[in-house]
C-alpha positions as CSV (number, residue, x, y, z in Angstrom):
1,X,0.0,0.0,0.0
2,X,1.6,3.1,-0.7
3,X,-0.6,6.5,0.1
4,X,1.2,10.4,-1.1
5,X,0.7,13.7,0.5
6,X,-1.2,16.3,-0.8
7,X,-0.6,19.8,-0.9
8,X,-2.6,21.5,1.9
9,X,-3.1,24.6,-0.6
10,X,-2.6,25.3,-4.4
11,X,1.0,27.1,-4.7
12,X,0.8,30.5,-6.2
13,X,1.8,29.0,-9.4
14,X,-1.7,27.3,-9.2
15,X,-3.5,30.3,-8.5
16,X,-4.9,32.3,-11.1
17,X,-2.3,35.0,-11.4
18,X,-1.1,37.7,-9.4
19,X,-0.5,41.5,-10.1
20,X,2.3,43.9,-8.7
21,X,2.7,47.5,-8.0
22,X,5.9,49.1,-7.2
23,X,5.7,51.5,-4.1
24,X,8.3,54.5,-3.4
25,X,11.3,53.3,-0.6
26,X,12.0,50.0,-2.5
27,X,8.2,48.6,-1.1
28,X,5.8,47.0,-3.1
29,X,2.0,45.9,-3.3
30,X,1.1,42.3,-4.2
31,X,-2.4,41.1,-5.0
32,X,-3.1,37.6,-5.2
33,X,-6.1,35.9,-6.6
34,X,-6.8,32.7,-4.4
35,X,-8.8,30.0,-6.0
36,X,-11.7,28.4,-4.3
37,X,-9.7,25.5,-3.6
38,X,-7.0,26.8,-1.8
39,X,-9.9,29.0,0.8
40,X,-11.7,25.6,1.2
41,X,-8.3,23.6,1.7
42,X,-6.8,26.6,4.7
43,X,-10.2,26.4,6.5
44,X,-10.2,23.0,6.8
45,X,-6.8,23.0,8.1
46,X,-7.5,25.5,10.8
47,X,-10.7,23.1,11.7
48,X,-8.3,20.3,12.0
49,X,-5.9,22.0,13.8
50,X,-8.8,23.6,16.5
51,X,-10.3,20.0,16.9
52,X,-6.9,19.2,18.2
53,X,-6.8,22.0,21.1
54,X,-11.1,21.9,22.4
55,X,-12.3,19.3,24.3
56,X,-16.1,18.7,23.4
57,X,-18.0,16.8,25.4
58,X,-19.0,13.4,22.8
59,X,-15.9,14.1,20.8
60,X,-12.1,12.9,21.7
61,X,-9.7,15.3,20.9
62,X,-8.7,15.1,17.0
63,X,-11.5,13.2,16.0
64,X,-13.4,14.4,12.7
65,X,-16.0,17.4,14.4
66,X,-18.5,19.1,12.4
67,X,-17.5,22.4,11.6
68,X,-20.9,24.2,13.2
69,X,-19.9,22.3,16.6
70,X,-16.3,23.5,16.4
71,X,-17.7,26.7,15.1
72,X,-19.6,27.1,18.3
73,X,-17.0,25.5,20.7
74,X,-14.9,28.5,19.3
75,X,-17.1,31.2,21.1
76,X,-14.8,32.7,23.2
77,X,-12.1,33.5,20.7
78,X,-14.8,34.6,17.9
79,X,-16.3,31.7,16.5
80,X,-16.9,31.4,12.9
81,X,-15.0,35.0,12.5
82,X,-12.3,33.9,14.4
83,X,-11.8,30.7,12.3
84,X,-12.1,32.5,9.1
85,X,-9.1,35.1,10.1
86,X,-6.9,32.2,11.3
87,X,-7.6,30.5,7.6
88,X,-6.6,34.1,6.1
89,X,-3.5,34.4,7.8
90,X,-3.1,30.6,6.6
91,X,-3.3,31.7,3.1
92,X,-0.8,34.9,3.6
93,X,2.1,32.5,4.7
94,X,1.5,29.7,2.7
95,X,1.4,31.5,-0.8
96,X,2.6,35.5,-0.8
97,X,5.6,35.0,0.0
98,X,6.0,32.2,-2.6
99,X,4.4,34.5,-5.2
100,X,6.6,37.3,-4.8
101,X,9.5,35.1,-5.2
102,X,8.4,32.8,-7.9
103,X,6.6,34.6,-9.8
104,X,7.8,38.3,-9.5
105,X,11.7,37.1,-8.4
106,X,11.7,39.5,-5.6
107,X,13.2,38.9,-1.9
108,X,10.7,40.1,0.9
109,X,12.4,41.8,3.6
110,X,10.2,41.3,7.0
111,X,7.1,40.2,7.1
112,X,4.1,41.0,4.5
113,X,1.5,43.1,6.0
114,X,-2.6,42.3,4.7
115,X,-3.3,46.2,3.1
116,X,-7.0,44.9,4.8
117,X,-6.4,43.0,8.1
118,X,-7.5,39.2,8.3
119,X,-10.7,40.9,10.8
120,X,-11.8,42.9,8.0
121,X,-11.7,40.5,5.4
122,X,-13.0,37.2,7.2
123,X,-16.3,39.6,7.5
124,X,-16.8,38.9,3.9
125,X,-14.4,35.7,3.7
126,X,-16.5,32.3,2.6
127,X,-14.7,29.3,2.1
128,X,-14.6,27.2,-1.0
129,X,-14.9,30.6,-2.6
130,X,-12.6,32.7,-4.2
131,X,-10.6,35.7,-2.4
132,X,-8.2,38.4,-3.4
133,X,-5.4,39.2,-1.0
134,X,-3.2,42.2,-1.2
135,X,-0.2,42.9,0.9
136,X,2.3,45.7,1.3
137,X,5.8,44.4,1.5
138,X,9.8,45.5,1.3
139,X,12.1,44.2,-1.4
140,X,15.5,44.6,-2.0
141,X,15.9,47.9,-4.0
142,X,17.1,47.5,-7.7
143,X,20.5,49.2,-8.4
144,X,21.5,50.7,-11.7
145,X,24.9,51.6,-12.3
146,X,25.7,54.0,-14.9
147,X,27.3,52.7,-18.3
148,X,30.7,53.5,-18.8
149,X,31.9,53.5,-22.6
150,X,34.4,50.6,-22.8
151,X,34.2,49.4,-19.0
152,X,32.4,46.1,-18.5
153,X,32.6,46.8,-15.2
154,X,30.6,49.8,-14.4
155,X,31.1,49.3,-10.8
156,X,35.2,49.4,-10.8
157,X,36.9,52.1,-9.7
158,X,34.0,53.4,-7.3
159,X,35.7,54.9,-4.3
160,X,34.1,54.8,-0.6
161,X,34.8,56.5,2.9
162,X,34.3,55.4,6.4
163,X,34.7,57.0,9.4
164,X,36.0,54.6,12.3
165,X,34.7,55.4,15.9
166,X,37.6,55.8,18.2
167,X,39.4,52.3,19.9
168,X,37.8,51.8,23.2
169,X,40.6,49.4,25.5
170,X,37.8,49.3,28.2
171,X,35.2,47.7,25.9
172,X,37.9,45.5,24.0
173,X,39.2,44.3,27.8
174,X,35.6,43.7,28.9
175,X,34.9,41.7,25.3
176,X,38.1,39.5,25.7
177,X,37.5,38.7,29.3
178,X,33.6,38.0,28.5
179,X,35.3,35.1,25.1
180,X,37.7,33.3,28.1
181,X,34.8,33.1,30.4
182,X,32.2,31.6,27.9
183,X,34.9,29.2,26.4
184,X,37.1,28.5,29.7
185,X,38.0,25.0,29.9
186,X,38.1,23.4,33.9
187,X,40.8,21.3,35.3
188,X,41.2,19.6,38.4
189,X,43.8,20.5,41.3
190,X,45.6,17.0,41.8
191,X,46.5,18.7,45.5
192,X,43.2,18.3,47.9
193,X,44.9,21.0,49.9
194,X,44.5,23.8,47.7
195,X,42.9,26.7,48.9
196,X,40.2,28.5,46.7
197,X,41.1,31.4,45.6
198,X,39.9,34.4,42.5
199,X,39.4,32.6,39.2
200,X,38.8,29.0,41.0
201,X,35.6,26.8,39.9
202,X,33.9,24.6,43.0
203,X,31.3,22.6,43.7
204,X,29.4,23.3,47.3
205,X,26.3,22.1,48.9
206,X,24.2,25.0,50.6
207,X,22.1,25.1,53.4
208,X,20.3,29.1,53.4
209,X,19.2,30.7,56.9
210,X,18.1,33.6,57.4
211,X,20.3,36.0,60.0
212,X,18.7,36.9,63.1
213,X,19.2,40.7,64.4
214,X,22.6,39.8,66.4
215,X,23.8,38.2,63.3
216,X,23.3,34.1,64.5
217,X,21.3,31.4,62.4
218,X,17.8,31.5,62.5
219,X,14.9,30.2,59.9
220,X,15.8,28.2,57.1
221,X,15.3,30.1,53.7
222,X,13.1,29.0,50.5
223,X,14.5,26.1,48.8
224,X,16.0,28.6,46.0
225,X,18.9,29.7,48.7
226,X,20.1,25.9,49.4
227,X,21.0,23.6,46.7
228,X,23.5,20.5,45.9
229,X,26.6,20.3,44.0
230,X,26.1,23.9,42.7
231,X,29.0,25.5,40.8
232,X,30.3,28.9,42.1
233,X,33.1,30.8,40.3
234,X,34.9,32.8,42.4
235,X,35.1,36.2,40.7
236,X,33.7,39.6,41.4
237,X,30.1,40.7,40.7
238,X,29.3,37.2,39.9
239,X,27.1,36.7,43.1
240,X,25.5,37.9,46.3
241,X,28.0,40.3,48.2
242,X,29.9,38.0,50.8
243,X,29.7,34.2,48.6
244,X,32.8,34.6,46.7
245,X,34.4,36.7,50.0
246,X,33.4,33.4,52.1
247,X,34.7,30.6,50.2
248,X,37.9,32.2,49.0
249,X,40.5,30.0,50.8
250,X,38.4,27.3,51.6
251,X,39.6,23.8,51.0
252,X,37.6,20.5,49.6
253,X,35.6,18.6,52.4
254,X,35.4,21.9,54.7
255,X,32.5,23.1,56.2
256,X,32.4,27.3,56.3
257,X,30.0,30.2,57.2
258,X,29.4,32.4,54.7
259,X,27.3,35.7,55.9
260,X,25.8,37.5,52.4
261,X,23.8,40.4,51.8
262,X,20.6,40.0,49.4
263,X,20.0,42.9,46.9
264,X,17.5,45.4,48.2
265,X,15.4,44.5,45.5
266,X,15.0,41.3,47.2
């Protein structure tokens, strides 16, 4: 047995032609004709899609609903309307883009934009009949160089200036030290007896309590302060102010207090 897919909608090249008008700043306006096929063919797709996501009472999920039931179970984000714009906005990405490029070889730059939004048009929108879209879009601009007589090249020889902004060390420092961060690689201290100190990579197990007013232990914090086998880089501005303090010159298997000081934000 051997089954084949079928297109969901007609490609552009299917549809009965397009028309294009060029717009000033290198934009242009596209109007499709959509045959009845391809309207019938996106609405059913969005039914399919919706039958997937509402639970109906008689009806398991992604079984084959009647489109006034689904039409109804749709209330609350606009029924029928609703539908009908989602089966518009279908149409727009499944065959302007396409049309610009195949049939017009033009490169959209963003997104197309519906010169009528989907709301407006799914007022008058029937499925399984025909439907003219037209949408504003950027292209690429065309460029025209002047012809030189007896230059192939009518480009060579153009000259260009740039301005360069001033070298900023601060910046560049800041950029390098971000690169060996993001890419550093870890290795282990064969001695036990080394003492943490800036730059070192650890693994701890925290317990959080909150400080009581002569600075003792008191209540336990949230789970989010405590944790297992959690990483801490000792470097500066990396944490809450007193971690990295605390641990520097700690050793594996010791057991330290660290006193830190939350944001104020927190």
């Amino acid at each position: 047995v051997s089954t084949r897919n079928q297109p969901l909608f007609l490609s552009s090249t299917e549809a009965t032609g397009s028309s294009l008008k060029r717009l000033p700043d290198s934009a242009v306006e596209l109007t499709l004709h959509v045959p009845a096929a391809a309207t019938s063919a996106a609405y059913d797709k969005v039914l399919s899609e919706v039958a997937k996501k509402v639970s109906i009472p008689g009806f398991r999920k992604g079984a084959k609903i009647p489109p006034q039931v689904l039409e109804n179970a749709w209330s609350k984000n606009g029924g029928k309307r609703g539908l009908k714009t989602m089966a518009i906005n279908e149409l727009v990405g499944e065959l302007i883009e396409t049309a610009l490029k195949e049939e017009h070889e033009l490169e959209p730059i963003g997104q197309p934009s519906l010169v009528t939004s989907a709301e407006q048009l799914a007022d008058t929108f029937t499925p399984g009949e025909e439907l003219d879209l037209t949408v504003k879009c950027d292209v690429w601009p065309e460029i025209q160089f002047k012809q030189v007589e007896g230059q192939d090249k009518p480009y060579s020889g153009l000259k260009g200036s740039y301005k360069r902004k001033p070298f900023n060390q601060e910046r560049f420092d800041a950029a390098m030290r971000d690169l060996l961060e993001r890419y550093v690689k870890l290795e282990q201290y064969d001695d036990a007896s080394h003492a943490l100190t800036t730059g070192d990579a650890c693994k701890v197990n925290m317990v959080g309590y909150m400080a009581t007013a002569d600075g003792e232990k008191g209540e336990p914090l949230p789970n989010a302060a405590s944790g297992d086998d959690v990483e801490v880089v000792l470097g500066e501005g990396r944490y809450m102010e007193g971690l990295v303090e605390g641990l520097e010159g700690g050793k594996v298997g010791e057991t330290v207090t660290v006193k830190v000081r939350f944001p104020d934000a927190l």
